[in-house]
C-alpha positions in Angstrom: 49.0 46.8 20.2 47.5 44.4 18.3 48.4 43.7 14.7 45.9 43.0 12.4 46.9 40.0 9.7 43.8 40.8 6.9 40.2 39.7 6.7 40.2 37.9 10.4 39.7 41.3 11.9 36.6 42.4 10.1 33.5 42.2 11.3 30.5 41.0 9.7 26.6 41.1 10.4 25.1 37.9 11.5 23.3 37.6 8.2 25.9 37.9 6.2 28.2 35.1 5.8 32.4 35.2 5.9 34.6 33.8 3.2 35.6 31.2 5.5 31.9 30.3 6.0 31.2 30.3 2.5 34.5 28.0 1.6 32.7 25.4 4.1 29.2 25.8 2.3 28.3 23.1 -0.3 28.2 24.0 -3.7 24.7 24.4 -4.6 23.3 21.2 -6.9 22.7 22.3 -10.4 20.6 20.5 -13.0 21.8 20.9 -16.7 18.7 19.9 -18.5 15.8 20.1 -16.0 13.1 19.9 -19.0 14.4 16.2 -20.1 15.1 14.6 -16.1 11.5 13.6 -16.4 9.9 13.1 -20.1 6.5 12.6 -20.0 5.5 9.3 -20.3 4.1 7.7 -23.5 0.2 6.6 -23.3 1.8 3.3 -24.6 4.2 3.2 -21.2 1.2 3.6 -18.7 -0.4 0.3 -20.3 -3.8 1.2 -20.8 -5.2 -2.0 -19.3 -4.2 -4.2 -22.3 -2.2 -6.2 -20.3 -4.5 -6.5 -16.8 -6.8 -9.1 -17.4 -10.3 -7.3 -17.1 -11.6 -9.6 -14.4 -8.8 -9.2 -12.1 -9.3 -6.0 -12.7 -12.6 -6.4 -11.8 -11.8 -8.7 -8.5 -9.6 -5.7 -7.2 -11.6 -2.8 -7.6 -14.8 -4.5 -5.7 -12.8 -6.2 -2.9 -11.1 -3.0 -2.1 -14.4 -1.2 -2.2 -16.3 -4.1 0.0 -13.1 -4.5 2.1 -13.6 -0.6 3.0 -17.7 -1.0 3.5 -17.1 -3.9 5.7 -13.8 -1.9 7.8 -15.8 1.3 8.2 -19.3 -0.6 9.1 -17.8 -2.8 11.6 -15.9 0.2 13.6 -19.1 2.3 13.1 -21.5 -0.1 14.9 -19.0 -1.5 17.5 -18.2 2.1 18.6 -22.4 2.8 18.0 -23.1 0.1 20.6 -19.9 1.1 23.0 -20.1 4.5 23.3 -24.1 5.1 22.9 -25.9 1.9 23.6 -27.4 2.1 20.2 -27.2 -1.5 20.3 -30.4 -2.3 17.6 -28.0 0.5 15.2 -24.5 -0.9 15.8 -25.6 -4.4 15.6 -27.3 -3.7 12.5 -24.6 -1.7 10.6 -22.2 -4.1 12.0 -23.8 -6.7 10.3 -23.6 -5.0 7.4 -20.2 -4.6 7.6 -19.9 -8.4 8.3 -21.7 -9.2 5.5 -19.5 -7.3 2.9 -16.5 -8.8 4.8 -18.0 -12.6 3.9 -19.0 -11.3 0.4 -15.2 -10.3 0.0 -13.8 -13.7 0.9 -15.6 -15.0 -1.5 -15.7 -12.8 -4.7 -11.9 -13.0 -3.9 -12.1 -17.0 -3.7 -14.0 -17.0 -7.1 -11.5 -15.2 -8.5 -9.1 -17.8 -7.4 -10.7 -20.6 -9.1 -10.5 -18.5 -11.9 -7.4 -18.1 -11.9 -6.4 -22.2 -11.3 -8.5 -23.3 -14.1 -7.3 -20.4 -16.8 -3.7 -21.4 -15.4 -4.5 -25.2 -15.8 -6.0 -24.4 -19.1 -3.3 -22.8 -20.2 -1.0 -25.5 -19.7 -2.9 -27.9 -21.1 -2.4 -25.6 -24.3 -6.3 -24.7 -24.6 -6.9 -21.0 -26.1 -9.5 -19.3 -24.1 -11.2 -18.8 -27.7 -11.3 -22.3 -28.3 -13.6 -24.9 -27.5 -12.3 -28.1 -25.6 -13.9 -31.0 -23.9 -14.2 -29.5 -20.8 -15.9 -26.7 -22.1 -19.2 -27.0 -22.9 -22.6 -24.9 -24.2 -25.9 -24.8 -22.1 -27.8 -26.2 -25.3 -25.9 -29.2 -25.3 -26.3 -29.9 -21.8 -29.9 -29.2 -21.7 -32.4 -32.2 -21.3 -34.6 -31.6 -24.4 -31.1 -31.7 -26.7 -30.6 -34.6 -25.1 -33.5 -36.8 -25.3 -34.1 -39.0 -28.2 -37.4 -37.5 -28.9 -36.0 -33.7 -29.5 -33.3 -35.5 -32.1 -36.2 -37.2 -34.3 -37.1 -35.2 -37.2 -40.9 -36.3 -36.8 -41.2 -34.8 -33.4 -42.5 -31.2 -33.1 -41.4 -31.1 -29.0 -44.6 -31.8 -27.9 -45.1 -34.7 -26.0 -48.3 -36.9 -26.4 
C-alpha cells in the first residue's frame, strides 16, 4: 500500500484553494491611509481662469462648438443627398456646415493676430493698460478732430 506523507493526500473542493495554491497567490495590495492618497484639491489648484487669457478662452470654446456644427452638418447632408436624394436638404445643411467650417478658420486666424501683436507688444515692453503710439482712440482718428475748423474755438461744427 500506499503511504501517505501529510497534506498531499487530502482532497479539497474545487472552490476551495490548497496551501500550496495559496503560497503561489499574491499578497493582496493594501493601502495604509486611503483617505489622504488623493486630497481634494484646493479651489486655488484648479486655477479659476485667472491665468487663461479670457479671449483664448473665448477662441476655444466657439471653434470647438463651430468645429462640431460644421463636422455633424457636413456628414448630415452628404449622407442626406447619398442615401435619400434629398439633394435641395443635404446641399443646404451641408452648406451650413461649410459655412461654420470657414467661420472657424477664421475666428481661429483672428485669434492668431491676436496673439502676434500682444506677443510683439509685449516685447516691445508696452503694458496692455498703457497707451503707445501704435495704439490709438477713434476720437483722434476721426475727421472732425482732425480738421482745423473743429480745433478753433470760434467754430460751433457747423459749416457755412
Amino acid at each position: 500500500m500506499l503511504s501517505s506523507e501529510g497534506d498531499d493526500d487530502v482532497e479539497f473542493a474545487f472552490d476551495e484553494a490548497s496551501p500550496a495554491e495559496e503560497d503561489l497567490a499574491p499578497d493582496p495590495p493594501s493601502v495604509e491611509n486611503y483617505e489622504n492618497r488623493f486630497p481634494e484639491p484646493d479651489v486655488d489648484d484648479l486655477g479659476a481662469g485667472s491665468d487663461l487669457d479670457p479671449r483664448t478662452h473665448r477662441t476655444f470654446i466657439v471653434c470647438v462648438l463651430l468645429s462640431n456644427v460644421a463636422l455633424f452638418c457636413v456628414s448630415l447632408g452628404v449622407m442626406l443627398v447619398y442615401f435619400r436624394g434629398q439633394w435641395s436638404i443635404g446641399l443646404g445643411v451641408a452648406g451650413v456646415g461649410a459655412l461654420a467650417g470657414i467661420r472657424t478658420v477664421q475666428h481661429y486666424r483672428s485669434w492668431q493676430q491676436y496673439r502676434r501683436e500682444r506677443d510683439a507688444r509685449d516685447e516691445n515692453g508696452v503694458d496692455g493698460n498703457e497707451t503707445g503710439p501704435e495704439s490709438t482712440s477713434p476720437e483722434a482718428t476721426s475727421p472732425e478732430a482732425t480738421s482745423p475748423e473743429a480745433t478753433s474755438p470760434e467754430s460751433d461744427g457747423s459749416q457755412r
